[in-house]
C-alpha positions in Angstrom: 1.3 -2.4 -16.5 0.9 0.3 -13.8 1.9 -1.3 -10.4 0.8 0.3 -7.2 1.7 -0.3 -3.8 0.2 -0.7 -0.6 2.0 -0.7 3.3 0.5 -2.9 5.4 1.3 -4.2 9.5 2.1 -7.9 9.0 -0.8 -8.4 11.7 -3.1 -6.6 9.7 -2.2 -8.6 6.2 -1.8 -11.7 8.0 -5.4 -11.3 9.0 -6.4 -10.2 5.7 -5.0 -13.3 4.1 -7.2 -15.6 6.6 -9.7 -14.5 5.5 -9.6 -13.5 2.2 -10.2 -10.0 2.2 -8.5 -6.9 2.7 -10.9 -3.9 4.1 -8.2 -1.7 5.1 -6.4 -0.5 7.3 -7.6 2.1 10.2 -6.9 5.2 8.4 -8.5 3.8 4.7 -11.7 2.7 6.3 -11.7 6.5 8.3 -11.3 8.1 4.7 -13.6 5.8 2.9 -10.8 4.2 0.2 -7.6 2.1 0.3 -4.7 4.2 -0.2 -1.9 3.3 -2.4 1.2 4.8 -4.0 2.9 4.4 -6.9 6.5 3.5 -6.9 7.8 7.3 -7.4 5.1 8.2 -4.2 5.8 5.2 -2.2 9.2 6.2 0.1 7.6 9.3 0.9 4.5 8.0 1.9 6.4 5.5 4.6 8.3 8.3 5.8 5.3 10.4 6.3 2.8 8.4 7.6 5.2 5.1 8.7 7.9 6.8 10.3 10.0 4.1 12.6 7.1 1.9 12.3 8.4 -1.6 12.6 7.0 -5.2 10.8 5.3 -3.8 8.1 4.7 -5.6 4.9 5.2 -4.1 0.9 2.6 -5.3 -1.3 2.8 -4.5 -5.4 -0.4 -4.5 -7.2 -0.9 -4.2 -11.1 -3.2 -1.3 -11.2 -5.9 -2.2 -13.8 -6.4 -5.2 -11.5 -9.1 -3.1 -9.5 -10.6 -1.6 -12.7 -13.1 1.0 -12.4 -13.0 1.0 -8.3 -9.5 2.4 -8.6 -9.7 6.2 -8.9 -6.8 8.3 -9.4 -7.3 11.4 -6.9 -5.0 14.6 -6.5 -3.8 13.7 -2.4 -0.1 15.3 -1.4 1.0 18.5 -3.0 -1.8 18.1 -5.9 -0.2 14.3 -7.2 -2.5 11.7 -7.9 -2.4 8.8 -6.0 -4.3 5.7 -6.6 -7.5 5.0 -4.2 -9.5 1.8 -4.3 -13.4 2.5 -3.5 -13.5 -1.5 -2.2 -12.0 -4.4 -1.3 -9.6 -6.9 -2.1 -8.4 -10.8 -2.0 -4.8 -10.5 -0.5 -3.9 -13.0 -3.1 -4.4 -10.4 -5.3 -0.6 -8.9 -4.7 1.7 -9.8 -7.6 4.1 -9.8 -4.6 4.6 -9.0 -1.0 7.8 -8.3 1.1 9.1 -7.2 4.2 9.7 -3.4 4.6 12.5 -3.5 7.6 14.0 -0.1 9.1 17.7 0.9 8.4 19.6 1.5 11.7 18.3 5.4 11.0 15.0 4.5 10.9 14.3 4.8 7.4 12.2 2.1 5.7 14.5 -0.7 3.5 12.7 -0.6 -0.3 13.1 -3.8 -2.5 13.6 -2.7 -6.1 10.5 -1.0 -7.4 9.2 -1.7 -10.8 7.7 1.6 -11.8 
């Protein structure tokens, strides 16, 4: 199993969940595909893009899930990341968790299967 994660506002989820579909968030529907990382891409990816963002959600995904609308794509420094060309059911997420901030500002992982 691959897994593959996904940062999410809780708003944004929480909306996703009523009703039953996640579209993306602002910056996937501007770029045409859901971005997520992989465990080894994931910290960076909340530093870079999530820095001292607060109430954010952690979602894992097994990868093969999506099938053929999940591409792998060279993104940051030439590493491929995982993009989903589509949708998704929310309930799809083999788990999801809160992703706090430290007292520095850093983003609080659970363990990460890889």
């Amino acid at each position: 199993m691959t897994l593959i994660f996904k940062i999410v506002p809780r708003s944004l989820w929480q909306e996703a969940v009523e009703a039953g579909v996640f579209k993306g968030a602002p910056v996937d529907l501007a770029d045409g595909f859901i971005h997520f990382s992989t465990a080894q891409q994931v910290r960076e990816t909340a530093a870079r893009h999530f820095a001292g963002e607060d109430d954010l959600l952690l979602a894992e995904f097994d990868a093969a899930d999506f099938g053929d609308a999940l591409k792998w794509e060279p993104s940051r420094g030439g590493a491929l990341f995982p993009h989903l060309y589509g949708d998704f059911d929310p309930s799809s997420a083999l788990w999801v968790r809160d992703l706090p901030l430290a007292p520095d500002g850093s983003h609080v992982f659970p363990e990460l299967g890889e």
